[in-house]
KEGUZA-54072 format. One record per residue (C-alpha): x, y, z; residue number from 1; residue in three letters. Coordinates in nm, 3 decimals, always signed. Layout:
BEGIN
{{X; Y; Z}; NUM; ala}
...
//
This chain:
BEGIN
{{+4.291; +12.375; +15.477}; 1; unk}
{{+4.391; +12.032; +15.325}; 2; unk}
{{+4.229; +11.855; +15.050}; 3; unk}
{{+4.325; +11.532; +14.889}; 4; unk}
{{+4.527; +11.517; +14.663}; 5; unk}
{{+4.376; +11.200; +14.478}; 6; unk}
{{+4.019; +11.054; +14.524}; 7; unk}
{{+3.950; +10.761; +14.731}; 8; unk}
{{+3.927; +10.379; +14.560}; 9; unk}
{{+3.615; +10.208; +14.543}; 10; unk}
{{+3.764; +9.960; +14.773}; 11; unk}
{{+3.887; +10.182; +15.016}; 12; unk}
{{+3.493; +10.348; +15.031}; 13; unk}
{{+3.363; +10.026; +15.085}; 14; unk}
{{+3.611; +9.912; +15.315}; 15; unk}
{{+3.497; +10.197; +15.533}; 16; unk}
{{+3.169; +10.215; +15.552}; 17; unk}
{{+3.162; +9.832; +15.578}; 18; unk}
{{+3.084; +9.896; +15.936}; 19; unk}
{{+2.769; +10.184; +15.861}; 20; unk}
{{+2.504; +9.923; +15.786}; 21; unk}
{{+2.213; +9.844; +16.025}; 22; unk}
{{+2.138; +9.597; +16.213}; 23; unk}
{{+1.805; +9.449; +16.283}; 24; unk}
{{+1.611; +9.530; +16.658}; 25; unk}
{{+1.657; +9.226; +16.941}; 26; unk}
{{+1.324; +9.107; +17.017}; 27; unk}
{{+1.216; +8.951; +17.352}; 28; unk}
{{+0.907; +8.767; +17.448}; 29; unk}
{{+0.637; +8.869; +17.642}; 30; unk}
{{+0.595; +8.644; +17.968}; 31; unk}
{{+0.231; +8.715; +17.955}; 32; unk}
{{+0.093; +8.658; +17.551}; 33; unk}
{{+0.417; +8.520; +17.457}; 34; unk}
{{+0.469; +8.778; +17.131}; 35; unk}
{{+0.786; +8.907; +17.015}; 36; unk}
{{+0.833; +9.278; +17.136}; 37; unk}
{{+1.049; +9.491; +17.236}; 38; unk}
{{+1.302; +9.473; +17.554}; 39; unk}
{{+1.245; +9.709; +17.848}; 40; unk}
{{+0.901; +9.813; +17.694}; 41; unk}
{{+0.535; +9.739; +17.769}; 42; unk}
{{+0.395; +9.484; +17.537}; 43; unk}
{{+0.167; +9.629; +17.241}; 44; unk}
{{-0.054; +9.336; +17.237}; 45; unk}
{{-0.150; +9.282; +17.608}; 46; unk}
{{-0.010; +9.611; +17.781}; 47; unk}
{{+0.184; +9.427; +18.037}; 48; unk}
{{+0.514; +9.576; +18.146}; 49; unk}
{{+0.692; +9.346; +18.451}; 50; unk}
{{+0.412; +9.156; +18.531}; 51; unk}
{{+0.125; +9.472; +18.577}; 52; unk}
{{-0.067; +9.628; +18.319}; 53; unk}
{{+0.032; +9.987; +18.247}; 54; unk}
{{-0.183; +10.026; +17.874}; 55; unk}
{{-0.523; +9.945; +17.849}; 56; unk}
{{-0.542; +9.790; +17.513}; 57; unk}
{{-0.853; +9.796; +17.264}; 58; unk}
{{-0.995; +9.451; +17.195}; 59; unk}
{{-1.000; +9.390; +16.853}; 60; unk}
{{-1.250; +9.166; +16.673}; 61; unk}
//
């Protein structure tokens, strides 16, 4: 099998993985409580999901 020959520049190691960071969720808002959640999932704070409610969620003093 191959191996290099020479190692690999700084530059060259940042110049690849230059594309390996992460990037930060897209939030939606909730029609219903108007909070930032998630897209295509119910909402934690009211349960709603399209308009219904599909989680019963614990009211919290």
């Amino acid at each position: 099998m191959p191996n290099p020959k020479r190692r690999h520049s700084q530059k060259r190691t940042a110049t690849r993985r230059a594309h390996d960071s992460l990037s930060k969720h897209s939030l939606s808002e909730c029609p219903n409580c108007h909070e930032r959640k998630m897209p295509h999932r119910a909402c934690p704070k009211c349960g709603t999901y399209k308009g219904r409610e599909v989680v019963e969620v614990d009211e919290k003093s």
